[in-house]
N, C-alpha and C positions, 0 to 999 in steps of 0.2 A: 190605340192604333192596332189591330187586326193585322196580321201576316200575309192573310185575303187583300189586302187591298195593297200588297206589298211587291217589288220588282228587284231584280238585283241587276245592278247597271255596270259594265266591266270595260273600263280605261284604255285604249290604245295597246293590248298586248300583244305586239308585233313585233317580229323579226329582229329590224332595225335598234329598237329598245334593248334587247338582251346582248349576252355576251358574243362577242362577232360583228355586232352591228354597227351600222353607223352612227346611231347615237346613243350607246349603250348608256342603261340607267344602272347604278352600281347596288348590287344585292337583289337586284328583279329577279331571278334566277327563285330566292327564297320567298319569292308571294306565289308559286307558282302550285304548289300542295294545297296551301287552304284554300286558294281560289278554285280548284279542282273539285275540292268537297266541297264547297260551296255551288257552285255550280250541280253535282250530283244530288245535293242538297235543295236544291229548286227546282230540279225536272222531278224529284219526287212527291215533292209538296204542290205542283201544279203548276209554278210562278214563274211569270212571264221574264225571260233574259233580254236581253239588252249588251249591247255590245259596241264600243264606237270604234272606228279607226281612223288614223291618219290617212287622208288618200290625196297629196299634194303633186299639183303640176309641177314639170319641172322649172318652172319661171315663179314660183313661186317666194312672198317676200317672208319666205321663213329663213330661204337656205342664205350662208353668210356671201355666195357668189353674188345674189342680187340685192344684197345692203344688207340681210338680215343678220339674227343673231346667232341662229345654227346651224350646221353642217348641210349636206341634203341627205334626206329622209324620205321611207316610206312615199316615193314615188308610185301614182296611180299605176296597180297593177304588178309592182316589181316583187320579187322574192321578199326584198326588205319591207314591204306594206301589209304582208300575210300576217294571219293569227300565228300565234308563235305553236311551233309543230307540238309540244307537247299539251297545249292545250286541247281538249275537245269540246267542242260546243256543239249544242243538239242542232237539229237542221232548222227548228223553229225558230233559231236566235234573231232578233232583231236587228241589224247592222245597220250602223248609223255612221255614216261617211264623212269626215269635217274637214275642213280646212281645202276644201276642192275647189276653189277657184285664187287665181296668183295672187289676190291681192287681199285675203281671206288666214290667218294665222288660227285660227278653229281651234284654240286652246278649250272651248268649252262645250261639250256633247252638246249640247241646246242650243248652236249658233247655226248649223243644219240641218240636215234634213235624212231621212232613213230612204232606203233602196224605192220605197216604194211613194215619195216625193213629199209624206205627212215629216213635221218637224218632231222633232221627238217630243217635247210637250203634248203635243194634239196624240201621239203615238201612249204614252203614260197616262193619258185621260181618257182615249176610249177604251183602255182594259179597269179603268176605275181605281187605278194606281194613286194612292197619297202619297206612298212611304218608300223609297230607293235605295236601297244598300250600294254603295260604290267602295268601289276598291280598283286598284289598276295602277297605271304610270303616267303622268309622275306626281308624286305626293303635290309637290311646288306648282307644280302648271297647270298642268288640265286636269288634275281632278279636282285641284284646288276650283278651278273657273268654274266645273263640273258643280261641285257643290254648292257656290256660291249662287249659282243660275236656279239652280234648284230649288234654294230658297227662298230667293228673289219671287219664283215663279208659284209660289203657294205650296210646293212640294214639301214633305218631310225628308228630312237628309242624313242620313246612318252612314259613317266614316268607316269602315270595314281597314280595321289599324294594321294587323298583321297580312294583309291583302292589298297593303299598297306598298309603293317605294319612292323616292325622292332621286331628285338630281342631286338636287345643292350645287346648284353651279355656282353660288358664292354660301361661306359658310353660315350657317342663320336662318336661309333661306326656308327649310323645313318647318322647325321650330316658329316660323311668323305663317309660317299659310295654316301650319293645324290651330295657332293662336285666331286666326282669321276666322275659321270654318265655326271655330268653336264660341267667336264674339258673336256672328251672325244666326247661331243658333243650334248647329249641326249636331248628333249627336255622335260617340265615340265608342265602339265597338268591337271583339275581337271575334274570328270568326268562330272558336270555340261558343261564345252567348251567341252569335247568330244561327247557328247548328241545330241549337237547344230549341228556338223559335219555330227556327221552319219546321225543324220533326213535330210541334204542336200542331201544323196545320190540318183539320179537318180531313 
C-alpha cells in the first residue's frame, strides 16, 4: 500500500471532548502534539485530511435528557461543537458532520455525509483513497465504529495508537474495542512510524 493512495482521518476533536467540556474524554489533551505533526505531516506530503464532528440537534437521542446514554454535547453550531482551538487544520480539510439528525447516534464517520452532501466513502474513493490513518476521540466509540466501517467497507484501517484516547466509561472498555479493531483486521501504529511514511512520499 502506497502513502499515495493514503488519507488521514481525525475523530471528533472538539471542544466538548477536552478539559472543560461537556463530555470531556480523559487524557485528550495528550493526542493533541502527534496529531499536530501528523496533520503538518499530510499537508506536506499532499494528502488529503478528513475530519469528522459531532453536530447533534438538541432533541437528540444521544443526550441522557431524551433517554440516552450521555450528557448533551456538541450541539449544531455551539462553542462546544467547534474543532478544539489548538488544533489547525488546513482550509482544504474535509469535514464530515455525524450524528445530525435526533434519532441518529453517528458513532461512525461513514454513517454521514460531508458539507458538500457525498458520504465519506464516495468522498475516500474519488481521491482514490485505500488506506486511512484515524486517530481522534474516543478510542471506545467512534473511532472504534470509525474503523470498523472502514473495513467492513473495503478500506485499509491504520489505528494511529498515540493519537487517539478512550473514554472507558466502564473499565475494559478500551482494551476490548483495540481487541475489536485488531480481530477485524486493522492495523496498529504510532504516529512516530507514520511521520517516517508520509516524509517518503514522492
Amino acid at each position: 500500500m502506497t502513502t499515495q493512495e493514503s488519507a488521514l482521518l481525525l475523530i471528533d476533536l472538539q471542544n466538548d471532548f477536552f478539559s472543560g467540556g461537556r463530555l470531556a474524554v480523559p487524557n485528550a489533551e495528550q493526542i493533541v502534539t502527534p496529531i499536530c505533526l501528523l496533520v503538518s505531516a499530510a499537508i506536506k506530503a499532499n494528502l488529503p485530511i478528513f475530519a469528522s464532528r459531532d453536530w447533534h440537534p438538541k432533541d437528540s437521542v444521544q443526550f441522557t435528557e431524551n433517554g440516552g446514554p450521555w450528557p448533551t454535547h456538541c450541539i449544531a453550531g455551539s462553542h462546544g461543537a467547534q474543532f478544539y482551538e489548538s488544533l489547525r487544520l488546513p482550509e482544504n480539510t474535509v469535514v464530515i458532520n455525524k450524528g445530525v439528525s435526533s434519532n441518529s447516534h453517528g458513532y461512525s464517520a461513514f454513517e454521514t455525509s460531508a458539507e458538500d452532501g457525498h458520504c465519506l466513502a464516495d468522498e475516500l474513493s474519488l481521491r482514490g483513497t485505500r488506506s486511512i490513518y484515524v486517530g481522534g476521540l474516543a478510542t471506545d466509540y467512534c473511532v472504534l465504529h470509525t474503523v470498523l466501517d472502514a473495513m467492513r467497507l473495503g478500506f485499509h484501517a491504520v489505528l494511529l495508537t498515540d493519537a487517539s484516547a478512550a473514554v472507558e466509561n466502564t473499565e475494559g472498555d478500551s482494551d476490548k474495542a483495540l481487541a475489536q479493531m485488531r480481530t477485524a483486521g486493522a492495523r496498529f501504529e504510532n504516529s512516530r512510524q507514520v511521520l517516517g511514511q508520509f516524509a517518503r512520499v514522492p
